[in-house]
C-alpha positions in Angstrom: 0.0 0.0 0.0 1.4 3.4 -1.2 1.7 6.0 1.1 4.2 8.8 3.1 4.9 7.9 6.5 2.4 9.9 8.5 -0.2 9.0 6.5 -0.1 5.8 7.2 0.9 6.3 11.0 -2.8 8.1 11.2 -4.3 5.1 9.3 -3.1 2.5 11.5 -4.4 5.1 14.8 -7.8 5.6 12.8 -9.6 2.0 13.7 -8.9 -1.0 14.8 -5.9 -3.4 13.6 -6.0 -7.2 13.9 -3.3 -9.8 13.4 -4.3 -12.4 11.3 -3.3 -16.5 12.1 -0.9 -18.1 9.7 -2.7 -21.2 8.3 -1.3 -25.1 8.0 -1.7 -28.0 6.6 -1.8 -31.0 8.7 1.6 -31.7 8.0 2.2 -28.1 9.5 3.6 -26.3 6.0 1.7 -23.1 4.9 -1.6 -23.6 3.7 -1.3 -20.3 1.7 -4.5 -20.9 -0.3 -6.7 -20.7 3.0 -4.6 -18.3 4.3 -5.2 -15.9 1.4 -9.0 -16.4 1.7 -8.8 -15.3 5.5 -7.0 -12.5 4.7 -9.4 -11.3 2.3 -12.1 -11.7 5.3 -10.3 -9.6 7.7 -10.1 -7.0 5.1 -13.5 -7.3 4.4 -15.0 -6.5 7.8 -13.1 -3.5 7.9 -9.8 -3.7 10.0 -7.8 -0.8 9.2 -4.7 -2.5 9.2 -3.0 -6.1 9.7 -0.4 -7.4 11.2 1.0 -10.5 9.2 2.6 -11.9 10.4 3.0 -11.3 13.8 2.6 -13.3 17.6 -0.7 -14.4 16.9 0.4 -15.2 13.5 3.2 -17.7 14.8 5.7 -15.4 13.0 8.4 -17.2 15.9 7.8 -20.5 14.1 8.6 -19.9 10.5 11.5 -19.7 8.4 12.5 -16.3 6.9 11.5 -17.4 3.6 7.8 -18.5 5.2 7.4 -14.8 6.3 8.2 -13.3 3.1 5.9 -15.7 1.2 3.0 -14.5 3.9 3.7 -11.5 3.8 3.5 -11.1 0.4 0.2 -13.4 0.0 -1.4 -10.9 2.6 0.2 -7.6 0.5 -1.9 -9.0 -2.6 -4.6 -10.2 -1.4 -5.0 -6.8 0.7 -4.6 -5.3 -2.6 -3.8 -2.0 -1.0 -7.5 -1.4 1.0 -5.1 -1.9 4.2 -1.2 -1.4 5.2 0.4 -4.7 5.8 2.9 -5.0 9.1 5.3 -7.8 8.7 7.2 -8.7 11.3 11.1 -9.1 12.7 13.0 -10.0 15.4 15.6 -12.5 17.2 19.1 -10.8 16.9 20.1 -7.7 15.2 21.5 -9.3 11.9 18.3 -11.6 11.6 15.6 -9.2 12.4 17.2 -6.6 9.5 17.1 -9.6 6.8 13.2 -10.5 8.3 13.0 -6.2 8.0 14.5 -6.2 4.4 12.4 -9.2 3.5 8.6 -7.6 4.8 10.0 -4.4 2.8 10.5 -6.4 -0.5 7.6 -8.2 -0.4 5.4 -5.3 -0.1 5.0 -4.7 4.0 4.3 -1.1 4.9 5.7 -1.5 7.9 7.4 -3.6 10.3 6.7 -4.6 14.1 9.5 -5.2 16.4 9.4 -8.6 18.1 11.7 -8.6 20.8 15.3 -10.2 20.2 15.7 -13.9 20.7 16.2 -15.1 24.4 19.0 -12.6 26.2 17.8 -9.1 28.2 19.2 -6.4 26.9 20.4 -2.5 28.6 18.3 0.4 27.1 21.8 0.8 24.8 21.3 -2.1 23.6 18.0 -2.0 22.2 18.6 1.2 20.9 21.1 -0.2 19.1 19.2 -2.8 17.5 16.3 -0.5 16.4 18.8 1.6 15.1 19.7 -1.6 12.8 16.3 -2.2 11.8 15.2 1.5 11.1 18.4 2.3 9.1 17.5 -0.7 7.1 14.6 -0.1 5.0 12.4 2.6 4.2 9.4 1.5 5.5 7.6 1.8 8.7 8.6 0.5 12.0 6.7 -0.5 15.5 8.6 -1.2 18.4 6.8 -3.9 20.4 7.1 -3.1 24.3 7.0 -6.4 26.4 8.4 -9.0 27.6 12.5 -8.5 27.6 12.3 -5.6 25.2 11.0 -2.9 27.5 12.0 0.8 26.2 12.7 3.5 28.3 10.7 6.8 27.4 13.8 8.2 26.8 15.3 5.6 24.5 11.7 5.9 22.4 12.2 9.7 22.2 15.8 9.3 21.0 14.8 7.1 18.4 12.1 9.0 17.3 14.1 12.3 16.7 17.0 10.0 14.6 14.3 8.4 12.8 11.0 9.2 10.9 10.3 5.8 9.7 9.8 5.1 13.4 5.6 5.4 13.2 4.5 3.1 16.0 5.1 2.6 19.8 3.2 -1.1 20.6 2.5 -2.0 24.4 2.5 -5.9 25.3 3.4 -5.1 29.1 0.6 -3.6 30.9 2.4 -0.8 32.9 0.4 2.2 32.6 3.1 4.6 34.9 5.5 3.7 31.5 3.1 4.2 29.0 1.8 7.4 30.4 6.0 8.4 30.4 6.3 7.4 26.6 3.1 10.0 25.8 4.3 12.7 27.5 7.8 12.8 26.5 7.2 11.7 22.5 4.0 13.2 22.5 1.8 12.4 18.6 5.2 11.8 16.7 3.9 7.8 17.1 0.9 5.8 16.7 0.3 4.3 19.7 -1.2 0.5 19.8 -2.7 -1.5 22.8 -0.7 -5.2 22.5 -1.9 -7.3 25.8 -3.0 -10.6 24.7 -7.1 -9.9 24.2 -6.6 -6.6 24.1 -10.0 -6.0 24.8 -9.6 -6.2 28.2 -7.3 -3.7 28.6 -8.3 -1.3 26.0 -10.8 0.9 28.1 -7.9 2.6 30.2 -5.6 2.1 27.3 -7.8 4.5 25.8 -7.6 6.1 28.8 -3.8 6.7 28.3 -3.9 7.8 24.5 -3.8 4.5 22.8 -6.4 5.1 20.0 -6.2 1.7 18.6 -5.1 -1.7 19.7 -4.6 -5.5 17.7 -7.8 -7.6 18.6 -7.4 -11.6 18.1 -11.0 -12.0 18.6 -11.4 -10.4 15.1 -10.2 -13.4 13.3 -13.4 -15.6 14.2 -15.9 -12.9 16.0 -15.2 -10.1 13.6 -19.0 -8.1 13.8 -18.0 -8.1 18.1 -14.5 -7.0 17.7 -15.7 -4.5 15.7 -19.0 -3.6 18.0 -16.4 -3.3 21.3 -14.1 -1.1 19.1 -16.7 1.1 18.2 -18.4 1.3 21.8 -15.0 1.8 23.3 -14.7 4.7 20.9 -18.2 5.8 21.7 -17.8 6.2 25.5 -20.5 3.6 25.4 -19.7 1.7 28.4 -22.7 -0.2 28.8 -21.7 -2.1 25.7 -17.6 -2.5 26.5 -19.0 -4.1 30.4 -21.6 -6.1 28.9 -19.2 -7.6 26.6 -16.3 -7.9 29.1 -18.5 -9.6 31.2 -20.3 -12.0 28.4 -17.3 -13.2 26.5 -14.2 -11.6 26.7 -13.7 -12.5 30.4 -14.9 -15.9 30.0 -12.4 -16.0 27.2 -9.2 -15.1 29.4 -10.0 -17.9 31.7 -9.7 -20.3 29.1 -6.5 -18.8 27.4 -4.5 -18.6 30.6 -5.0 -22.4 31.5 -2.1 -22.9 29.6 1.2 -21.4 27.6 0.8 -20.2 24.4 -2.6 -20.7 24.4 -2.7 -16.9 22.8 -2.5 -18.2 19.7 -3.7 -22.2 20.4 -7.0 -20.6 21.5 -7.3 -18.5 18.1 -6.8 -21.2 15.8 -9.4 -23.2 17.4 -12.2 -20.5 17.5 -11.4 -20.5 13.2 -12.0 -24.2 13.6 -15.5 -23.2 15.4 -16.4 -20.9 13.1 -15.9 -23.2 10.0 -13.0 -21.5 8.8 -9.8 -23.8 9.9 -6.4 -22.5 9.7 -5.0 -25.9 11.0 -2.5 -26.4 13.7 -0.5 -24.5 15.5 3.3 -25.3 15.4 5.2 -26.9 18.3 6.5 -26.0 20.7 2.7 -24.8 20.7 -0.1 -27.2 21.9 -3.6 -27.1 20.7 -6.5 -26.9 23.0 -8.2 -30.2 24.4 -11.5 -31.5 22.7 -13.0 -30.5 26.3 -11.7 -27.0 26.0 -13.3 -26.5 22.1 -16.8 -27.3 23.7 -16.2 -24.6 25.9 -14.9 -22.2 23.4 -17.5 -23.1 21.0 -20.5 -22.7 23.9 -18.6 -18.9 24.3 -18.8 -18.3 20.1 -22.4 -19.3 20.1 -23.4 -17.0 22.9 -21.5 -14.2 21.5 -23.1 -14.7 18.2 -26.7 -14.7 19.2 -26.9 -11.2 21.3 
């Protein structure tokens, strides 16, 4: 998708933004013909943007070449309605050839993983990003969790060296840091709400100047992802607590029974739904029989109010 760099920094703030699953066969290879077909339906029910791939996408489990070949099935099949956001990350030498791949294969923007394994000092990471943004021309998101957490400080620095630096994505939950980060970089970012079912975090997100956030539930519930977005945007917080309350709730409970059930428990709502995307790749475990009932009992109640 074709445009400058603040434009598409206030189209990724201007709705919401989901991240779409990567799709396999049985034998766990890309299904890309499925996976082209769901891109086409997150488009259609009007995301403004896509990550692709990124967590939820499984974008830790394939090969460089696997994440140029999705991200390139996701840039045409978009066919620039959206802006696609690849991703990148493990050390500094990988994530600029995962950067320099998403850039040739049509990305309009990259998302920051953090690095593979090791804790880093703010110097560090600044470093890295430094790597990254001097590599391509694109966009970049730096993704703010886990053991890449950047100083307000190091964000601002960055910022001034570098205008393809767009996005500032929270995974941590610490609203004392995120509240820094506003203040000191002010609107030179887009800011993005990046806690696993963002849902339940995005009301004091919101709160705290994050107009937009990545919602999961969007790959199988996409009419409520989109109904919370626009109640959360609304004020209307009758809607956001019934919804909390009905599903999204519920839905935590389920996904924190076990690791990486993030992604497990997306994949198997697209089995619910009729639209598989297949497996999710070890070391990832799929959810129980037992646990799809459930899941599907949660689906069906969400559809029918």
């Amino acid at each position: 998708m074709s445009m400058n760099l603040a434009e598409l920094r206030r189209t990724l703030g201007s709705g919401l933004l989901a991240f779409p699953v990567t799709h396999m066969t049985p034998g766990l290879t890309l299904d890309e013909g499925r996976y082209r077909q769901s891109i086409h339906t997150n488009v259609e029910n009007g995301a403004v943007g896509l990550f692709a791939p990124g967590g939820t996408g499984e974008f830790f489990s394939l090969t460089l070449e696997e994440t140029r070949q999705v991200t390139r099935a996701a840039v045409q099949e978009a066919k620039g309605r959206v802006p696609i956001v690849g991703g990148t990350g493990y050390g500094t030498a990988m994530a600029v050839e995962f950067a320099k791949a998403a850039e040739a294969a049509g990305a309009s923007a990259v998302l920051v993983l953090p690095p593979y394994l090791i804790a880093a000092e703010q110097a560090g990471l600044e470093r890295h990003v430094d790597a990254i943004c001097a590599s391509i021309g694109i966009g970049v998101i730096v993704y703010n969790r886990d053991n890449a957490i950047f100083a307000a400080e190091t964000v601002a620095r960055l910022a001034d060296r570098h205008p393809n630096l767009i996005g500032f994505k929270d995974g941590r939950g610490d609203v004392e840091q995120l509240v820094r980060v506003r203040q000191i970089v002010g609107d030179r970012l887009v800011y993005v709400g990046g806690m696993p079912t963002a849902e339940v975090f995005a009301v004091p997100y919101y709160a705290a100047g994050f107009t937009t956030y990545s919602s999961a539930v969007y790959n199988f519930l996409p009419k409520t992802a989109m109904t919370f977005f626009t109640a959360l945007h609304a004020g209307d917080r009758q809607t956001t607590d019934r919804l909390l309350k009905s599903l999204f709730l519920p839905y935590v409970g389920l996904r924190s029974r076990k690791r990486g059930y993030a992604v497990s428990i997306v994949k198997a709502g697209m089995r619910i739904v009729g639209r598989p995307a297949g497996p999710v790749r070890p070391p990832l475990t799929d959810l129980t029989d037992g646990e799809l009932d459930e899941l599907a009992a949660m689906i069906e109640a969400a559809e029918a109010e």
